[in-house]
C-alpha positions as a printed NumPy array, in Angstrom:
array([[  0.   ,   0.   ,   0.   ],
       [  1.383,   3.446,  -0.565],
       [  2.491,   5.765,   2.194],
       [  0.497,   8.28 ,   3.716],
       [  0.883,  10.723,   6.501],
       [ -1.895,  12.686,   8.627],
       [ -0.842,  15.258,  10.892],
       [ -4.533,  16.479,  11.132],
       [ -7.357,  14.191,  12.129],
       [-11.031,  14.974,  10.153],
       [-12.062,  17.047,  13.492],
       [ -8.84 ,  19.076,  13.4  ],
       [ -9.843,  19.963,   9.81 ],
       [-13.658,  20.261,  10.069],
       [-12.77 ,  22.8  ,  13.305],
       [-10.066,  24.29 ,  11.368],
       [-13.117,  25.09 ,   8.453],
       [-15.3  ,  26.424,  10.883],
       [-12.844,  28.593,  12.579],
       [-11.89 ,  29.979,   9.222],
       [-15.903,  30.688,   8.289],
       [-15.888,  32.489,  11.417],
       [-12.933,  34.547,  10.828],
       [-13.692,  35.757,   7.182],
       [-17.357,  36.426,   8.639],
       [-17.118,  38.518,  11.596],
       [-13.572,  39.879,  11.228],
       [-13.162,  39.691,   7.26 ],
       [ -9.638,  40.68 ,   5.459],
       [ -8.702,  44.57 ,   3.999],
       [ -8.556,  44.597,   0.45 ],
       [ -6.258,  46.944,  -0.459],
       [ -7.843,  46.528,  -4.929],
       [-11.114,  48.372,  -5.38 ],
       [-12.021,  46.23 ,  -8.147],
       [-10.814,  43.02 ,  -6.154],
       [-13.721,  44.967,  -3.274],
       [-16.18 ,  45.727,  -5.934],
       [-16.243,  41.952,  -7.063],
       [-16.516,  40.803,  -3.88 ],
       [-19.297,  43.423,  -3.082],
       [-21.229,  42.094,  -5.953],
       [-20.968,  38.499,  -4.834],
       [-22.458,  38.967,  -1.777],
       [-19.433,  40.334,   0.315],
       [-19.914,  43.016,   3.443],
       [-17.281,  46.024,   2.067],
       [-16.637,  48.742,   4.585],
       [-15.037,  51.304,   2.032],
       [-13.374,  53.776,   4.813],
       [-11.205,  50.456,   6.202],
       [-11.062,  48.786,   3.193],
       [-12.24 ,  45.468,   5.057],
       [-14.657,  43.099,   3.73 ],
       [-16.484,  40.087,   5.45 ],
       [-17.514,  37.07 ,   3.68 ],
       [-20.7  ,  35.267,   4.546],
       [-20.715,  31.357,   4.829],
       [-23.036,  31.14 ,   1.82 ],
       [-20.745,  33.048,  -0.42 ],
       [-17.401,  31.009,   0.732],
       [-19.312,  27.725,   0.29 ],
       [-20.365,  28.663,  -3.067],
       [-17.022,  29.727,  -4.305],
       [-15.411,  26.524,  -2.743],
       [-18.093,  24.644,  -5.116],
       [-17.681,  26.568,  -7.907],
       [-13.322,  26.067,  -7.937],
       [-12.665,  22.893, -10.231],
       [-11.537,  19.871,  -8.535],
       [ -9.359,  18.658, -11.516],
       [ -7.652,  20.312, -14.586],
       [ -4.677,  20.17 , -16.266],
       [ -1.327,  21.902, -16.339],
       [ -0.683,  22.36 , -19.571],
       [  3.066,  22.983, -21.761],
       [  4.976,  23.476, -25.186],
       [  6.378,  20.187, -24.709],
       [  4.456,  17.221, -25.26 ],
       [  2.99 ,  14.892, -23.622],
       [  3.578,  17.191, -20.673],
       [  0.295,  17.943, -19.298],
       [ -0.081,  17.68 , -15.552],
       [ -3.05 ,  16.489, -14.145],
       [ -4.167,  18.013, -11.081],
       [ -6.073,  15.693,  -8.716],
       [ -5.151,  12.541, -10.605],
       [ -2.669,  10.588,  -7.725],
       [  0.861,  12.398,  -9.085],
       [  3.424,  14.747,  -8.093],
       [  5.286,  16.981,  -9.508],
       [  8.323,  18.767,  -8.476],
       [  9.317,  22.659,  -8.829],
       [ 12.077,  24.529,  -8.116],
       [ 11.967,  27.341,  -4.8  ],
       [ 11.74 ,  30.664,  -5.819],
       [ 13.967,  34.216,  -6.257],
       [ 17.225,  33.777,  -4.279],
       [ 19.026,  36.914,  -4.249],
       [ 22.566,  35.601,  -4.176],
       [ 24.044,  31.94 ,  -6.318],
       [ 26.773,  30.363,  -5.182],
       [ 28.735,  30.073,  -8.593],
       [ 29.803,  26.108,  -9.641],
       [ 32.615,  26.85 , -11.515],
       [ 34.469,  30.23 ,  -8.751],
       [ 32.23 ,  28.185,  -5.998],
       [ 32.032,  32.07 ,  -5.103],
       [ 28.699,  33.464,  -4.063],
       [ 27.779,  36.772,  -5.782],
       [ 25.032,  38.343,  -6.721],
       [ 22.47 ,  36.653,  -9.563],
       [ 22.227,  37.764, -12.754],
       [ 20.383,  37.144, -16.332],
       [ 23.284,  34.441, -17.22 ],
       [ 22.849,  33.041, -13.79 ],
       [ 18.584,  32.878, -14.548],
       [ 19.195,  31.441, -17.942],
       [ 21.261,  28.978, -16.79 ],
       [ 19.092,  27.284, -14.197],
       [ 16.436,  27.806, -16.33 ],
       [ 18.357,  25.803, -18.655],
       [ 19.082,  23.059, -16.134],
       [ 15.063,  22.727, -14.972],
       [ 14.33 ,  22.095, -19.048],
       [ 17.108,  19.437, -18.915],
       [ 16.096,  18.022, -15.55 ],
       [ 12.871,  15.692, -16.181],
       [ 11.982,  15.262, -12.206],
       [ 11.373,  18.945, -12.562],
       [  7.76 ,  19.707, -14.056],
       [  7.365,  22.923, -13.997],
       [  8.841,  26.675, -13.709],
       [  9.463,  29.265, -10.926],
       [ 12.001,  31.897, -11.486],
       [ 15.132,  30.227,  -8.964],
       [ 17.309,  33.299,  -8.819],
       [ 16.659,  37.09 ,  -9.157],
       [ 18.432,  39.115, -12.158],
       [ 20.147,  41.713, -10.544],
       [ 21.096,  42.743, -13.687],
       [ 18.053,  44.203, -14.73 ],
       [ 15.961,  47.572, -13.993],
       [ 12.71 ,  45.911, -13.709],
       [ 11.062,  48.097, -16.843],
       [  7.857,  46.904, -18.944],
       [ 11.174,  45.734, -21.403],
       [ 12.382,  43.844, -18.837],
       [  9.685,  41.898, -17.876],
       [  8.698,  41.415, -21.494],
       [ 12.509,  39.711, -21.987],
       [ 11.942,  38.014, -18.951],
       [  8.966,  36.669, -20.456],
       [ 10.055,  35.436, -23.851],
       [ 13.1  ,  33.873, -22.184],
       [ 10.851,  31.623, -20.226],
       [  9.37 ,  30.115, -23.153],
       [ 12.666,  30.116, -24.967],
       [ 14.4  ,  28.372, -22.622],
       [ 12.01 ,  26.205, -20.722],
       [  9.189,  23.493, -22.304],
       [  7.407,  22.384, -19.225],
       [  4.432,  24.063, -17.556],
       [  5.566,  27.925, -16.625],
       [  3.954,  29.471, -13.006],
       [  4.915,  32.724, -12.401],
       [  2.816,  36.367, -12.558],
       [  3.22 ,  40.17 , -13.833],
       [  4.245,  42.721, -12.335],
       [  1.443,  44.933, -12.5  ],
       [ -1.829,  45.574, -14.444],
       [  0.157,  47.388, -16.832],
       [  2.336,  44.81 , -18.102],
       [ -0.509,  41.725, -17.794],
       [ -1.755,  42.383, -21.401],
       [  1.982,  41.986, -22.413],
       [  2.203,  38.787, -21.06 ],
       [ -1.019,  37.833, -22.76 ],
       [ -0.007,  38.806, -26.233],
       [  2.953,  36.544, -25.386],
       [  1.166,  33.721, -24.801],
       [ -0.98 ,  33.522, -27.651],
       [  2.201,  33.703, -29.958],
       [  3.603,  31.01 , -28.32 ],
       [  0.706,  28.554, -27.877],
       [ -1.94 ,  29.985, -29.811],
       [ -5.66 ,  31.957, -29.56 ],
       [ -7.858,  32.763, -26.669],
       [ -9.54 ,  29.564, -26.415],
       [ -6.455,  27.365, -26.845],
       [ -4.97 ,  29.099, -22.998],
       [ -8.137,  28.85 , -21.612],
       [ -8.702,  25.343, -22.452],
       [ -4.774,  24.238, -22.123],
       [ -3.626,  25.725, -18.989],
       [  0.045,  26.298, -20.195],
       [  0.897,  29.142, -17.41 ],
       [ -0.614,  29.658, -14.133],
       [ -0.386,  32.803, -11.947],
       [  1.031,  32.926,  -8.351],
       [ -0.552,  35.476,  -5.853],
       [  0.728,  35.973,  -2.509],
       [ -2.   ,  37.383,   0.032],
       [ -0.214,  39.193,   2.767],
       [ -0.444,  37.393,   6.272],
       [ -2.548,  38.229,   8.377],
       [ -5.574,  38.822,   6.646],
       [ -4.415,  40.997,   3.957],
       [ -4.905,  41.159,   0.097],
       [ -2.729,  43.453,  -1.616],
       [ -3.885,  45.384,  -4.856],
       [ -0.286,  45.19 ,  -7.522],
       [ -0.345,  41.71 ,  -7.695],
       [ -4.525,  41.279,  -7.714],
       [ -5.371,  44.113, -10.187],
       [ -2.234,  42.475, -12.031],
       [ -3.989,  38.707, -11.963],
       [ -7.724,  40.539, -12.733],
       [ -6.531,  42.245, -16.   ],
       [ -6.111,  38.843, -17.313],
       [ -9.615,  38.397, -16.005],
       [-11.758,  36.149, -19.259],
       [ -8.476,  33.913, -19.747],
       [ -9.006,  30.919, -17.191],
       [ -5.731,  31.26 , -15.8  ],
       [ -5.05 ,  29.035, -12.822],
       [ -4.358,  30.718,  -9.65 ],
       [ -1.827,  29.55 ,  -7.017],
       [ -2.68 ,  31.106,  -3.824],
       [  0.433,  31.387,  -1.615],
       [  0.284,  33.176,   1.243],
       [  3.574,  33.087,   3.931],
       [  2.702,  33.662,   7.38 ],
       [  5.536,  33.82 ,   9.752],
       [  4.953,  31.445,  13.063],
       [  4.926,  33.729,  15.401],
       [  5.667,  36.713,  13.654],
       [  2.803,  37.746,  10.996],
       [  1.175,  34.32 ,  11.582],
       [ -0.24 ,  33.032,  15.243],
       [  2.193,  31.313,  17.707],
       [  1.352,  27.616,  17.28 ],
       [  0.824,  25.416,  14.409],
       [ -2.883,  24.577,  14.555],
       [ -3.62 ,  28.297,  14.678],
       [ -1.06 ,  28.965,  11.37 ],
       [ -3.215,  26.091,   9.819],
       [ -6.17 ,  28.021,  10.406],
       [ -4.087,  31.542,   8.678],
       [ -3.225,  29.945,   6.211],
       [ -6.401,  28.356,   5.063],
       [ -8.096,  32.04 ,   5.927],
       [ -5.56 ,  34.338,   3.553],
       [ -5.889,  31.096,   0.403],
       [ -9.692,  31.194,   1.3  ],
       [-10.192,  34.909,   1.027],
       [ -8.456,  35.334,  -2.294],
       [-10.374,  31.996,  -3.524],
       [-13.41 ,  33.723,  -3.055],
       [-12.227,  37.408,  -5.064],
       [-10.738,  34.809,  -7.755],
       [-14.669,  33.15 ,  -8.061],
       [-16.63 ,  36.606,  -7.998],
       [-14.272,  37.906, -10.702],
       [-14.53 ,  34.604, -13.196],
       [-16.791,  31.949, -11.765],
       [-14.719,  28.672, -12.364],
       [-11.318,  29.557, -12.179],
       [ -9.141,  26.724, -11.863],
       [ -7.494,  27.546,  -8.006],
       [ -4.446,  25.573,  -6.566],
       [ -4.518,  25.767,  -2.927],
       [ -0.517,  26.464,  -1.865],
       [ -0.318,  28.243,   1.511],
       [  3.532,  27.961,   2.845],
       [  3.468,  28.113,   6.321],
       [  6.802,  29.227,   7.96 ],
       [  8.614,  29.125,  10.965],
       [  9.937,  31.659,  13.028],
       [ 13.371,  31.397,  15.457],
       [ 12.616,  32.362,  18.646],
       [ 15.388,  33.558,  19.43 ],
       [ 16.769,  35.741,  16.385],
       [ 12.726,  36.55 ,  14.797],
       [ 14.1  ,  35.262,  11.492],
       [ 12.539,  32.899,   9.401],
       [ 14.165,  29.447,  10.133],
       [ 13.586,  27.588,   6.521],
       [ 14.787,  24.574,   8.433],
       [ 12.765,  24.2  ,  11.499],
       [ 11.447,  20.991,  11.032],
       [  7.967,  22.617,  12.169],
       [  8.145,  23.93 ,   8.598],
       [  7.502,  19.877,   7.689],
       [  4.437,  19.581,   9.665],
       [  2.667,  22.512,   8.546],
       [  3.482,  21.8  ,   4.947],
       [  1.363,  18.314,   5.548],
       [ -1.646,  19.892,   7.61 ],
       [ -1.491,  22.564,   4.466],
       [ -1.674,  19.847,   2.011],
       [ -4.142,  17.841,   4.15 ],
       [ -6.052,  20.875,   3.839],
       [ -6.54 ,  21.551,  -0.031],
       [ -7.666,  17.61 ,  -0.136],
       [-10.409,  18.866,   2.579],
       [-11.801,  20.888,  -0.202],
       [-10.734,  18.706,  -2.674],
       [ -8.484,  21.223,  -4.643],
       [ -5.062,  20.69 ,  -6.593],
       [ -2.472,  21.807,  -3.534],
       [  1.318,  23.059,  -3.904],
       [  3.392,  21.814,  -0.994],
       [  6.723,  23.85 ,   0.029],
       [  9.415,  21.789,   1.633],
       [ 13.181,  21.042,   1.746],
       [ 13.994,  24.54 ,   3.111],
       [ 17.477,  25.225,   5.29 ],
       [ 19.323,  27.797,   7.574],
       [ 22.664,  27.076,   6.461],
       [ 24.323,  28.502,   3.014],
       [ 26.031,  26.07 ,   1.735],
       [ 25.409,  22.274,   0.598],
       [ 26.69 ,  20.289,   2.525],
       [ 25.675,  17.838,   5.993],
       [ 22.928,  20.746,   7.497],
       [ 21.666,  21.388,   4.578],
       [ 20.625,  17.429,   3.789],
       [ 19.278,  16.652,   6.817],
       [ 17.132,  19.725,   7.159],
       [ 15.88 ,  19.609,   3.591],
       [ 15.391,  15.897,   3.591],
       [ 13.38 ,  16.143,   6.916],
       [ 10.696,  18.93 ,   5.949],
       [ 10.332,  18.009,   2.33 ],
       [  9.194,  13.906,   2.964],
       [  6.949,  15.247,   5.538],
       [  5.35 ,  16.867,   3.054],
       [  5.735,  14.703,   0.055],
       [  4.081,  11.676,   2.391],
       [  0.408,  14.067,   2.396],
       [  1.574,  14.146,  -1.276],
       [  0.614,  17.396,  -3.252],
       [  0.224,  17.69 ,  -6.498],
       [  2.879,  19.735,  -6.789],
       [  5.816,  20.132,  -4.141],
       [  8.174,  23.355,  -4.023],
       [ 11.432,  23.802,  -2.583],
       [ 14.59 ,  22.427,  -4.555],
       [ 17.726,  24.294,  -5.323],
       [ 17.492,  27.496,  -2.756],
       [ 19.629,  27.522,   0.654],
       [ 19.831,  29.951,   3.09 ],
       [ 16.27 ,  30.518,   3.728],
       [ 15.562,  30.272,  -0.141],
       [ 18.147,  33.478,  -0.554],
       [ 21.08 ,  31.498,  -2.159],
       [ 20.56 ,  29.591,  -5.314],
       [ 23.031,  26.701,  -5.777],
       [ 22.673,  24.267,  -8.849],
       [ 24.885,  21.384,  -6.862],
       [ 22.172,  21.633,  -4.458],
       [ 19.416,  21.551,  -7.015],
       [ 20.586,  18.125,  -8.247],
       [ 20.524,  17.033,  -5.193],
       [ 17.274,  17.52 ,  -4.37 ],
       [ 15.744,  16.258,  -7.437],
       [ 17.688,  12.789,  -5.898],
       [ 15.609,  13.197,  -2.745],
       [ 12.826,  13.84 ,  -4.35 ],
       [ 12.897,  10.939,  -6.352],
       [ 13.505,   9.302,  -2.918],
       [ 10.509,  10.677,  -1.288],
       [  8.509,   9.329,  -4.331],
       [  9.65 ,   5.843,  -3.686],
       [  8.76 ,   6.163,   0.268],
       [  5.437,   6.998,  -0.772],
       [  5.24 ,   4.498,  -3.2  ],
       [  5.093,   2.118,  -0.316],
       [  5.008,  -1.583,  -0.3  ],
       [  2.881,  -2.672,  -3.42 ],
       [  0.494,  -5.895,  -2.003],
       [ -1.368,  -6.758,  -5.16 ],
       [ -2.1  , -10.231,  -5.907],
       [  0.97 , -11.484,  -7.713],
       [  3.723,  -9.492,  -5.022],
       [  3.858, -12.308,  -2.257],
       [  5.648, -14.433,  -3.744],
       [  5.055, -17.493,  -1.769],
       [  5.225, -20.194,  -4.417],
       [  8.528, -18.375,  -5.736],
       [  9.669, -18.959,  -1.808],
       [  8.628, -22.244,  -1.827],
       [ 10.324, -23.485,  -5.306],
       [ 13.314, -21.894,  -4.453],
       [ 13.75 , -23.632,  -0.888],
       [ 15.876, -23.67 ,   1.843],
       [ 19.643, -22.598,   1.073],
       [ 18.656, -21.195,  -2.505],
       [ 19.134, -18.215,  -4.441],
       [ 16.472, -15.565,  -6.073],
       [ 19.03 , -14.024,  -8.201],
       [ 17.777, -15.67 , -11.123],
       [ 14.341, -16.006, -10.656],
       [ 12.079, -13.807, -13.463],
       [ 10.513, -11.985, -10.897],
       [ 13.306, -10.617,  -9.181],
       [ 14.395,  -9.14 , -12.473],
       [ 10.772,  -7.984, -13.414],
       [ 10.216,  -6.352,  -9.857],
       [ 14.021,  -4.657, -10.021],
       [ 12.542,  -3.026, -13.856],
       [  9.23 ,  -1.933, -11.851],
       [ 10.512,  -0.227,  -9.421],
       [ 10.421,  -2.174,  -6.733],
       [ 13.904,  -1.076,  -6.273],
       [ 14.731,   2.542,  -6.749],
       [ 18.221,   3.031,  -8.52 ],
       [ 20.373,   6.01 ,  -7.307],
       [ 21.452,   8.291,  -9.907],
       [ 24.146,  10.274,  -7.359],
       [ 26.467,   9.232,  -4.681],
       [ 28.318,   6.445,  -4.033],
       [ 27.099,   3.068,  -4.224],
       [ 29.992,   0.909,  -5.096],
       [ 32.958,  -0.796,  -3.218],
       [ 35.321,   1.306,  -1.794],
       [ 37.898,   0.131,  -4.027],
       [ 35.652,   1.547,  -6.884],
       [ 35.405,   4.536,  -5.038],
       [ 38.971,   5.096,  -4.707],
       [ 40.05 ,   4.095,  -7.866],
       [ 37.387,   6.65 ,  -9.492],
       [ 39.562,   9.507,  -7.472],
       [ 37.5  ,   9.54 ,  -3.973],
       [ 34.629,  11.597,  -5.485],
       [ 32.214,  13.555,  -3.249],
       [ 29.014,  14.547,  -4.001],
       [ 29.684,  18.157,  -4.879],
       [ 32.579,  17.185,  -7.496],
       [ 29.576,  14.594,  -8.574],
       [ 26.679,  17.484,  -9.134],
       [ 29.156,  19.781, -10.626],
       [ 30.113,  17.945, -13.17 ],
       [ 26.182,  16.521, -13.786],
       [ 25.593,  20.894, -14.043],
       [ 28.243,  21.396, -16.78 ],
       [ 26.89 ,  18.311, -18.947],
       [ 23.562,  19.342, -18.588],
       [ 24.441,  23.13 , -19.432],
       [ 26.631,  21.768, -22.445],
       [ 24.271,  18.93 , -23.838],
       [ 20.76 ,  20.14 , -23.226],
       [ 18.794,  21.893, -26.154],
       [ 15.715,  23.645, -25.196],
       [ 12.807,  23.174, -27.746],
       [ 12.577,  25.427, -30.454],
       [  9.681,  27.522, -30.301],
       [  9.844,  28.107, -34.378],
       [ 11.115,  31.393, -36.484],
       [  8.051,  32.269, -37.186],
       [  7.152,  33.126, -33.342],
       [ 10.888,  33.906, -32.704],
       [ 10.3  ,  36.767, -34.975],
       [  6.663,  37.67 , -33.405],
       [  8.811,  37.909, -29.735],
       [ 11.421,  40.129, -31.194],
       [  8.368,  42.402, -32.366],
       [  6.859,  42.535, -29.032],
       [ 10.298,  43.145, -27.498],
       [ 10.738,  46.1  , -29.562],
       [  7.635,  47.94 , -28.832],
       [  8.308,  47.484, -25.031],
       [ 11.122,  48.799, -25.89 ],
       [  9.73 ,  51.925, -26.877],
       [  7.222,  51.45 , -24.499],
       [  9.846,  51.944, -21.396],
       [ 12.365,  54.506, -23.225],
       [  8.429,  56.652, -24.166]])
């Protein structure tokens, strides 16, 4: 049977959906977007327009809850690449903006830049495990102009074939990004229907929804763009002091914007990805490796499958800067916590530091525990034909099952999984192969991958239509 894990019991959760009605009811959220208020006024929401705060009745949450799709796809350029949400996988992605990399080849860390982007990018294209996009390092490089973010854009989709999640900047720029997208995938209904990008939104804990980022996700109201609701309370800091209670902030900051997201567009596809944090005690910073941070992942994940929504889990997060002995057994920890309440989509591979420093050693290395995590909740398959017991009994006392056609068939299944780093020969082998450590090992698996790896050609035709939209940005920001 496969491998679950339940931090919440079905009375934690149904008291952890009551407390939440309650909250949203009687002391509501501030909306900081007038259109975000005026949707929600028309859909049944209390809007006090001097405090900006809005209550949302029972009736209206339950109806937006029923109107969110349970399942839908992810789609991409690449194919044969859509992922279902809902439908028993999971899929990894990368964490998200580090400021500084730690450089493979000067093992230096500096700050990131567009080379630095492109080549991770480059890396998560190459790296299968990896299934869809966030943005792993910040390009210091650039200004942050309407040119920028269109470069940013087309880069993306140059460079990367999987499923892209990421958002604008502002209202302003959404319509860019939408012209983009029908060059590269094609007409109106073709993104609606397909899925190929999803937008993330971060509602600021507690209780907060901010009105860049939603008037930015509304102008691409009419679209069906999935919405990945991530909001980041700090245990103890901007969330409540114990873990139940950052359960119930969490679910009240993805709930709120849910219900916006449902009286803007009715039916928008919603991915339920709260990522609770942990506060030191001692210091008030976040501590990406408290091992907290692997509990609340799992009652987060346990509660998108209480409403039965796609959820994006967050795990493998550290303290230290550095790969190296912290880092594995803090990111291991926290991230097969989560992966056993098994999201659709888990977060959290390549960042140290408290997701500030972006190594790509450390990525593939946690693509390897990943795939690890996968296998633990794989379980122990007991269908009919796994026992074995006439294989036991033919092969009798003092035999051997090296031979036998199952063994081979169940080592091709998976039964066993088969390490792709590290060292799992004799120490002769070892020693004769130069005493190779891990790091040596992922550095030189970065510079094949960056060497070998071709993205997919999106096509002259929409090369040209890119370099067309890049130029009147261009005019755009120097106008």
């Amino acid at each position: 049977m496969e491998t679950y894990l339940r931090v919440l019991s079905d009375a934690d959760r149904d008291q952890v959906h009551e407390k939440t009605i309650r909250i949203l009811a009687e002391t509501g959220v501030r909306v900081a977007s007038e259109l975000g208020r005026d949707y929600l006024k028309k859909a049944g929401a209390g809007v006090d327009e001097n405090t900006n705060i809005v209550r949302i009745p029972r009736k209206m949450l339950e109806e937006s809850l029923a109107a969110a799709p349970k399942k839908f796809s992810l789609g991409a350029r690449r194919p044969d690449w859509n992922l279902g949400m809902n439908e028993g996988e999971c899929y990894l992605m990368p964490d998200g903006e580090g400021i500084t990399i730690i450089d493979h080849r000067t093992r230096e860390e500096r700050p990131g830049t567009f080379a630095d982007w492109l080549d991770a990018t480059r890396i998560l294209d190459a790296l299968d495990d990896v299934g869809v996009y966030w943005a792993m390092v910040e390009q210091g490089d650039k200004r942050g102009t309407l040119a920028d973010s269109v470069h940013y854009w087309n880069s993306i989709f140059q460079n990367f074939s999987k499923h892209v999640q990421d958002s604008s900047p502002d209202a302003r720029s959404s319509p860019w990004l939408l012209e983009i997208l029908q060059v590269v995938f094609g007409n109106k209904d073709t993104i609606r229907n397909t899925h190929p990008f999803s937008f993330l939104v971060c509602p600021q804990s507690p209780l907060m929804i901010d009105a860049q980022h939603t008037d930015a996700y509304l102008a691409m109201q009419g679209w069906n763009i999935p919405l990945a609701i991530m909001p980041m309370p700090l245990m103890g800091g901007t969330g409540p002091g114990n873990m139940i209670s950052m359960t119930i902030q969490g679910n009240c900051d993805v709930l709120a914007m849910l219900c916006l997201a449902q009286a803007a567009e009715p039916g928008t596809p919603i991915i339920y990805a709260p990522a609770l944090a942990v506060m030191n005690p001692r210091s008030g910073m976040y501590s990406a490796g408290a091992i907290e941070s692997g509990l609340l992942s799992s009652a987060a994940i346990e509660m998108g499958k209480y409403y039965q929504l796609p959820v994006e889990g967050s795990g493998g997060g550290t303290d230290t800067f550095l790969p190296g002995i912290q880092a594995s057994y803090e990111r291991a920890m926290s991230l097969l916590l989560g992966m056993l309440s098994w999201p659709d989509l888990m977060i959290g591979c390549g960042l140290l530091g408290g997701s500030m420093v972006m190594s790509l050693e450390q990525l593939v290395i946690d693509v390897e525990m990943f795939r690890m995590s996968k296998q633990v909740h794989r379980g122990i398959p007991t269908h009919g034909e796994a026992f074995l017991d006439e294989v036991i009994q033919r092969v009798g006392p003092g035999g051997n099952f090296l031979g036998e056609k199952s063994t081979v068939m169940n080592v091709h299944s998976g039964e066993w999984l088969i390490p792709r780093l590290g060292v799992h020969e004799t120490q002769k082998a070892w020693e004769n192969a130069g005493k190779k450590g891990i790091l040596e090992e992922t550095r030189a698996k970065v510079e094949d991958l960056l060497s070998t790896h071709k993205p997919l050609p999106l096509g002259e035709e929409i090369e040209k239509e890119l370099k067309h939209i890049q130029k009147r940005a261009q005019e755009s920001s120097d106008g």
